[in-house]
N, C-alpha and C positions, 0 to 999 in steps of 0.2 A: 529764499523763503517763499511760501507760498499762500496763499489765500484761504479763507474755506471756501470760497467761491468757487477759485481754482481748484480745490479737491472735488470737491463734489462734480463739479464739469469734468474733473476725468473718470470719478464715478458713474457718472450717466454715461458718458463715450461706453464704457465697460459694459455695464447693464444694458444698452445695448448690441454692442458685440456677444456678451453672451445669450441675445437674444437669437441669433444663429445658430446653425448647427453645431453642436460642440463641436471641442477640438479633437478628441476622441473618434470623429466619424468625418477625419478629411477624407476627402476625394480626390479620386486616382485621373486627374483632370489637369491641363493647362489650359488649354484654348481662353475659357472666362479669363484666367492672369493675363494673357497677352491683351486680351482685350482690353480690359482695363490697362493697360500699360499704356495698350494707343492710346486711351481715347485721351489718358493723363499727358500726355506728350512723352512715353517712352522715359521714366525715371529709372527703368534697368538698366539704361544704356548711359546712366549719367555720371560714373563713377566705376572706378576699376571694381575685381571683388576676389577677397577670398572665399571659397564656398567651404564648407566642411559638414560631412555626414560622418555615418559611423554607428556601432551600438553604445557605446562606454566613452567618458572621455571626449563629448563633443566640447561642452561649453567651458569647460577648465582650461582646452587648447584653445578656442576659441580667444577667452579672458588674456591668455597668456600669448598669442599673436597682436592682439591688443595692445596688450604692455608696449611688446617689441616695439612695433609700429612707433605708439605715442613718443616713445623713448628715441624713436630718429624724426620727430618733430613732426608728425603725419597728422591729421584731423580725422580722426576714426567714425566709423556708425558699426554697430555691433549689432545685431539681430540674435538674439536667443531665445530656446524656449526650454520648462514653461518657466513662471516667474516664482519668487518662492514669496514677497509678502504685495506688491503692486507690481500692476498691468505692465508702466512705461519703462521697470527694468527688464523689460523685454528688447524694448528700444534705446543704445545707450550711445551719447555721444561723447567722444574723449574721454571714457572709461565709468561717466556717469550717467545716471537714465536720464531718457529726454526730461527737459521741465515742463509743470504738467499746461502752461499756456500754448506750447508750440505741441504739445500732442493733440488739446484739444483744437487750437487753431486750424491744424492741418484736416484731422476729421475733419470737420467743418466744411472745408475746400472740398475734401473729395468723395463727401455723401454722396452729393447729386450724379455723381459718375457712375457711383459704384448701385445707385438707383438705376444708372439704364443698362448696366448689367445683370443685373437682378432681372428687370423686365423681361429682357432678354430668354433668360434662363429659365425662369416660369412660363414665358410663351413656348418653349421649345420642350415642358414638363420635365425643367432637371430643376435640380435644388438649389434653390439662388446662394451667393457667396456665402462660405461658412464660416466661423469666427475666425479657424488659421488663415483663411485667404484672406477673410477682409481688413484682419490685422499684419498680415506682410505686404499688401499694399500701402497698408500706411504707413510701415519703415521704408518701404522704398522714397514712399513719397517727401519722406521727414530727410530721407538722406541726402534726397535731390534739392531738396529747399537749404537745407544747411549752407552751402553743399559740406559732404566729404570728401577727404581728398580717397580714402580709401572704405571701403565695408567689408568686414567679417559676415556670414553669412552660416548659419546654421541652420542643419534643414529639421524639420519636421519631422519626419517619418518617409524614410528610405531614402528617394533620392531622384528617379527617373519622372515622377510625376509631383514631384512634391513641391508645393506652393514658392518654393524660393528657387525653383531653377526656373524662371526666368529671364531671371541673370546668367551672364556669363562668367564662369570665373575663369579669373586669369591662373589663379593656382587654383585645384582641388585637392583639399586633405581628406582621406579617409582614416579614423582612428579604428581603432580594434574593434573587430568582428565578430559576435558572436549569438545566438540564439534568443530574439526577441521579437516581438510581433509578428508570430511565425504566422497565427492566421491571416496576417495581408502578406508579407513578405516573403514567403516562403519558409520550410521545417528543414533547411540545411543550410549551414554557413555560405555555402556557393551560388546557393539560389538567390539569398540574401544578400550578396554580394554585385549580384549581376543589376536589382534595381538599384543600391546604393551605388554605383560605378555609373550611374545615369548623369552626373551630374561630371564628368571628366567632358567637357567641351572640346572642339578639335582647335588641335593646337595648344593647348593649355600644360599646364605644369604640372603634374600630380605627383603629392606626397601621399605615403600609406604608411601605417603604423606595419610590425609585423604584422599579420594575418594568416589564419587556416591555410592549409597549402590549395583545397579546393576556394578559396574566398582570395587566395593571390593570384592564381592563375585566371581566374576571371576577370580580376581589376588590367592584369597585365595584360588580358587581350585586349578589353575597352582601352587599353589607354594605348597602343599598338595600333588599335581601328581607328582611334582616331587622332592619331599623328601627333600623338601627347607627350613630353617626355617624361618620365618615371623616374621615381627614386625608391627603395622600400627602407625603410628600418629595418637595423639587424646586416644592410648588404651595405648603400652604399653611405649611413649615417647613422648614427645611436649615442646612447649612453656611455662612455670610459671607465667612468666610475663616479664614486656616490659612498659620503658616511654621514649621520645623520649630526645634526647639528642643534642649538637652541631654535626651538620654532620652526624646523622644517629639515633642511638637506644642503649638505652640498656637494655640487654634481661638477663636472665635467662634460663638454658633451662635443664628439665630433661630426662636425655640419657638412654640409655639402661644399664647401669651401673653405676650409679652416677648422682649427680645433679650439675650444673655448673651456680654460679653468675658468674654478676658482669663482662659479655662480652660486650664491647663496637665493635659493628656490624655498620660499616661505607657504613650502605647502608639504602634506606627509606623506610619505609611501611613494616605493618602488615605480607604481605608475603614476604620476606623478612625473615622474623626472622623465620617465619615457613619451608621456604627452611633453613633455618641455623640449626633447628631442623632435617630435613631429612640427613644434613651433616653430624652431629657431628654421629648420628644416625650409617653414615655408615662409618663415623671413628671410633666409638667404635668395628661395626661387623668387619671388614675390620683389624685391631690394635689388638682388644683383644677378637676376638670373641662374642661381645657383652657381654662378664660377665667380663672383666678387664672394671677399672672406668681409663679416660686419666688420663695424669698430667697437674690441671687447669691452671696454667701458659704457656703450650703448648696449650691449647687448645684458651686461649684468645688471643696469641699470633697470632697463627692462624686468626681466625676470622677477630682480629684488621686490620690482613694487608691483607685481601678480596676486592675487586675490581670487579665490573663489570659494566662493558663500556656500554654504551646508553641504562644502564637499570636504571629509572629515576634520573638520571645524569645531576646534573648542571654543564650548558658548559659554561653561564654568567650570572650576575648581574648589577642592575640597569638596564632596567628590569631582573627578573629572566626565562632562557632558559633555561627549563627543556627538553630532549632529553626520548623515555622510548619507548623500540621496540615492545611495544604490538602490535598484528597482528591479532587478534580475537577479540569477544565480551568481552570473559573471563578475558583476559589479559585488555584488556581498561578498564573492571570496577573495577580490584585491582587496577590501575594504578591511579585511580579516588579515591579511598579509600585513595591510598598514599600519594598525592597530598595534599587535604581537611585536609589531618593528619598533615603533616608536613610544609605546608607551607600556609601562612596567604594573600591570594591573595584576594585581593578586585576583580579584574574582570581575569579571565582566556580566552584568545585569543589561539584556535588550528590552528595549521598548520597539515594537514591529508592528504596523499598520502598512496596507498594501490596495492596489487597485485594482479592481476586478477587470480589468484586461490585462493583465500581469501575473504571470508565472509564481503565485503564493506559494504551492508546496515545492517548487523547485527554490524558492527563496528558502524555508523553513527546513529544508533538505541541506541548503550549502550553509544554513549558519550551524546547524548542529554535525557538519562533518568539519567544518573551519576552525570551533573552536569549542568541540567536545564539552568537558566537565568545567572550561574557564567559563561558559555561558550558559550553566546548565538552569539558571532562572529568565524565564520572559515572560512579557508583561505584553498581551497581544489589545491594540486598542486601533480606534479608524479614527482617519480626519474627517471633519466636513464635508468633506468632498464627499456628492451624490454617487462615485463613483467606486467610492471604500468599499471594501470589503467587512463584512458584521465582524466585531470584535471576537463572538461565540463560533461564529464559522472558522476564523484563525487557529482559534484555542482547538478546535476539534480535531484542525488539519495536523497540529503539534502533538496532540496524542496518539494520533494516527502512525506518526512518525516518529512515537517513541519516549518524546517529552513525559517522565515522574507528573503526572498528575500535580502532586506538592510544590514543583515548581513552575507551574504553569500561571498566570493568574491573568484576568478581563479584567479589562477598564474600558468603558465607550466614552470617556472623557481623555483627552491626552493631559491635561495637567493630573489627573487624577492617577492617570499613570505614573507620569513622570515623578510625582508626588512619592508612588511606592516603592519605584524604580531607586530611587535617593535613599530611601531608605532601607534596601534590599544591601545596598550598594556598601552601605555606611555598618549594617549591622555587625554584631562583636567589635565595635569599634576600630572596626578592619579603614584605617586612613592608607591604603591603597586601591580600593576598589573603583570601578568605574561604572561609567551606564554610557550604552550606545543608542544612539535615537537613529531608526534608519527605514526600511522599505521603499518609501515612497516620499518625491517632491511636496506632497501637502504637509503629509508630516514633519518636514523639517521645515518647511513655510511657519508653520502653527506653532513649531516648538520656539524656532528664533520670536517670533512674537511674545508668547510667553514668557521665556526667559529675557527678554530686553534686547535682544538683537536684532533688530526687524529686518532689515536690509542695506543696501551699499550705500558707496557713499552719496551723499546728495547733495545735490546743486549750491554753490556757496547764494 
């Protein structure tokens, strides 16, 4: 339990981390990370790490290497981003966010450091720590204080310059590849490939989900350069098979060392089970090197108790509010897959709000080719976030591409949406219809708050 004391001290930490440059406008920089590393006494080198990048499918594999881990008795530190309702589940240890005294304590500790980097960085006229950086030194730091015995580590954005490779991982996972932040990362999967592949360490272990044939052959040379072994998905480990079940799936899946029934995988959709293949993938490299097989009852143990928040996530029924943070094309049409798969919705009603560094009409492109006349009402609204896109800009972009006028409708409130959304859903007394709450991380932040779901589990 916590204080308001305690709250509000992690609310000032926040208020000022977002006094920094947004997250939105990292830089293409290490040197300042290492610096700070030293001057902290080197908290990257204090703990093993899985690293994982990717476009789609970081933090669900991430969640779910987690499980694993904890389920063979490990002391985990989890780094994700972004958060969907508070800062410190950013920072999670043993599968729950830090507590908010040892985030605030550690801030504390490592202001004065990250002041003589700052200095540093203004004398030399670059831009002192930005909010990503000054908050992945404090996981690092929280991790090395804990300690853990292991960290998950997800990156930010790409891979080669990105505030968490300062770490070494001992495994790196890449999950699927596909077309996002093309203006820093390059406008082809292979381009995008070649900074995400920055983070394969020599010597290290690299797991990959399938990938573009130009976005494999790139990973396969970095990991080849550097003396890494490889595994991909699809060659030498994947999914068996999979039929859908109460509450999620279950999957079969063969690892790199053994084959494993009989996982009941509490999450929905095809990918899904294929991130649960990338996991186990790099709990086997990670645990046994990849040539020890787990022990099956850790490993479904693991699985069984996976979790991940506002990834197609029922928040209620009657109707059914599906919540799912796709933010791309890519991600909307698994999301679409998963939907049709597991749930029997006579009419689907979207609520869609997006962020203006994010591919909006390629998002309003894949929901109206994914599910035609089942989703022919949406409900276009923005979060909070300074960074939303105008609810009327949405709506415009949707006529543009075709959306009946009549079923198009603005809300710049998301309850007020979701409000109509329910009732779009329910009308003629259709007790099958659904509403998907999706585009963007704010939006499913604000909706879980809304709806009563605010976030994971918290600290006994």
């Amino acid at each position: 339990m916590t204080t308001d004391h305690d709250e509000f001290s992690v609310e000032s930490v926040y208020a000022e981390l977002l006094g920094r440059a947004p997250e939105n406008k990292m830089e293409p920089r290490l040197a300042p990370l290492f610096r700070a590393m030293d001057i902290l006494g080197e908290p990257n080198k204090a703990f093993p790490i899985i690293h994982i990048t990717g476009t789609n499918g970081k933090t669900s594999t991430a969640r779910m290497i987690e499980s694993g881990l904890l389920a063979h008795g490990l002391r985990t530190g989890r780094y994700t981003s972004p958060h969907l309702s508070k800062v410190t589940e950013r920072i999670s240890i043993d599968g729950a966010p830090v507590d908010d005294a040892t985030f605030v304590r550690i801030w504390d500790e490592i202001r004065p450091y990250l002041q003589i980097v700052d200095t540093e960085l203004e004398a030399a006229n670059e831009v002192r720590l930005t909010y990503f950086e000054a908050l992945t030194i404090l996981a690092y730091a929280i991790f090395a204080d804990e300690p853990v015995d292991v960290a998950v580590l997800e990156v930010g954005l790409g891979g080669i310059t990105d505030a968490t490779n300062v770490g070494d991982g001992q495994v790196a996972v890449i999950t699927p590849i596909s077309l996002d932040h093309v203006e820093l990362l390059g406008d082809t999967t292979g381009q995008i490939a070649r900074e995400k592949a920055g983070i394969i360490k020599e010597g290290a272990f690299l797991i990959s989900s399938a990938q573009p044939a130009d976005a494999a052959q790139v990973i396969l040379d970095k990991a080849r350069e550097m003396h890494a072994q490889f595994r991909f998905e699809g060659v030498e480990f994947g999914v068996e098979s999979r039929t859908i079940a109460v509450g999620g799936q279950m999957i079969t899946l063969q690892g790199l060392a053994g084959r494993y029934p009989d996982i009941l995988l509490p999450l929905h959709g095809e990918h899904q089970a294929e991130n649960a293949a990338v996991a186990l993938a790099a709990l086997e490299a990670f645990l046994g090197g990849g040539e020890k097989e787990l022990n099956l009852d850790l490993v479904q143990e693991g699985f069984g108790n996976a979790s991940s928040p506002g990834r197609m996530e029922v928040l209620r029924t009657s109707p059914t509010i599906v919540v799912d943070a796709a933010h791309n094309p890519a991600g909307i049409a698994v999301t679409a897959v998963a939907l049709q798969e597991s749930f029997a919705f006579s009419k689907l009603v979207v609520v869609l709000g997006v962020l203006a560094d994010k591919d909006a009409e390629g998002i309003l492109r894949s929901l109206k080719e994914a599910y035609g006349d089942e989703a022919a009402e949406i409900c276009l609204t923005q979060s909070n976030s300074p960074r939303a896109i105008p609810a009327d800009e949405l709506a415009e972009m949707a006529l543009d591409l075709g959306w009946d006028e009549d079923d198009v409708h603005i809300a710049l409130k998301l309850d007020d949406a979701i409000e109509w959304a329910v009732e779009r859903a329910e009308a003629n007394n259709d007790l099958a219809g659904g509403v998907l709450i999706t585009g963007s991380i704010t939006v499913v932040g604000e909706a879980r708050i809304l709806l009563g779901r605010p976030g994971e589990k918290e600290e006994a």
